[in-house]
N, C-alpha and C positions, 0 to 999 in steps of 0.2 A: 685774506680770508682763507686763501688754501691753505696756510701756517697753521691757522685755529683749528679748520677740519683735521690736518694731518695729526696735530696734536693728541685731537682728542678719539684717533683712529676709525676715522670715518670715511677717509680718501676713496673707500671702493660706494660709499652714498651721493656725492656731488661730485658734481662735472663746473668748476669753476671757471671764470675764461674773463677776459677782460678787450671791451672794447672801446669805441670812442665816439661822440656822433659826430667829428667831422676826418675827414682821410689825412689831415695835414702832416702827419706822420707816421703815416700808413708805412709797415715794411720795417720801422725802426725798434730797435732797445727801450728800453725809457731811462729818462735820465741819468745820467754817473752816477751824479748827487743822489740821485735817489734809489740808486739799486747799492750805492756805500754804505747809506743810513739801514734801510733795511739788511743788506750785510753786518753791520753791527747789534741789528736786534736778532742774527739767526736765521733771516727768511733771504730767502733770494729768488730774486725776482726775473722769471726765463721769460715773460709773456714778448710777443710782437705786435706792436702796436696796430689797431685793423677799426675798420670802419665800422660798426653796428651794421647788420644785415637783416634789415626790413622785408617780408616778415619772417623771415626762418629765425631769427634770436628770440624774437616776440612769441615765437610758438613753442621752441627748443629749451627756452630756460622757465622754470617756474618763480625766480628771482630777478628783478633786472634793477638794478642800483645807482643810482646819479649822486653825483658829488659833492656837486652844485645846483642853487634856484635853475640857474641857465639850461644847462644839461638836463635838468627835471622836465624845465619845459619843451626843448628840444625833444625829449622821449616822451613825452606825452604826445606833442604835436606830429608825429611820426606814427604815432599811433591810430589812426585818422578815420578810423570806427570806433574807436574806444573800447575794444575786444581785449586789450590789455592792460587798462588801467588798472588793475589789482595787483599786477605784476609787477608795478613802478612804483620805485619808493624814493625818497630822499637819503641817505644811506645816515647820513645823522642824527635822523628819529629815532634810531636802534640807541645812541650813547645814552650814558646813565651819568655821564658830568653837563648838568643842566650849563654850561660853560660851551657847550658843545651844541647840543640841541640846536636843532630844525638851523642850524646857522649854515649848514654847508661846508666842506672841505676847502680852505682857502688852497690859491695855487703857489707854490712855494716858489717858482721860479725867480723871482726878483728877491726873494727872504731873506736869503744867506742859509750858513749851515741852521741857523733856529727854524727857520721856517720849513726845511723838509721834519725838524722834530716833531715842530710842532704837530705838520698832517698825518704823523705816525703816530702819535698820542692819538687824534683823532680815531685813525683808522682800528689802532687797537682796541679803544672804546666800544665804536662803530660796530667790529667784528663779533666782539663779545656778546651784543646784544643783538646781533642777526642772529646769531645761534644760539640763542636764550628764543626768540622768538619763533623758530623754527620750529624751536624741542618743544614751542607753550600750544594752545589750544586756539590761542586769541586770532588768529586767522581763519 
């Protein structure tokens, strides 16, 4: 997502950040595999891996994005007034390859080199139309 903002010269509008809702690798890089792939599309990938921080993310960001059904429900159910459900989305309801839609981000780790492709197709989708949606009125 910060690739799309940076892009399109907007880096000083969003505070982008990426978390996780369990600690299992809390403090880490993210994958080889996956910070190569996105090396090959251009983007590189600095984040460190960190646990979602209930409630200061839920207050702090006006976006909050799951991957996956699981993680969807995980950040809902963490949610636990429901003060932020507008803010939680499936991050695949943004794509426009109905291939894609409400399916969720598979996890590529067992894939091979296709499978981190494939979640970069996804995610470029994905990003396209968060910031389609941002710029639209529909919220």
């Amino acid at each position: 997502m910060k690739a799309f903002i940076d892009s399109e010269g907007m880096e000083r509008q969003f505070i982008v950040d990426s978390a996780g809702t369990s600690g299992f690798h809390e403090g880490e890089q993210a994958d080889s595999r996956s910070r190569s792939h996105a090396n090959e599309r251009g983007v590189e990938i600095e984040s460190i891996s960190r646990k979602i921080q209930v409630p200061e993310d839920f207050q702090n960001f006006d976006y909050i994005f799951a991957m996956d059904e699981d993680n969807l429900s995980d950040l809902l159910d963490l949610d636990k007034d429901g003060n932020f459900k507008h803010k939680i989305h499936l991050v695949t309801k943004f794509c426009s390859d109905t291939s894609f839609k409400d399916k969720g981000v598979p996890d590529p780790y067992y894939s091979g080199d296709r499978g981190f492709e494939i979640v970069f197709d996804i995610l470029d989708d994905a990003c396209q139309g968060v910031l389609e949606y941002i710029r639209s009125d529909e919220h």
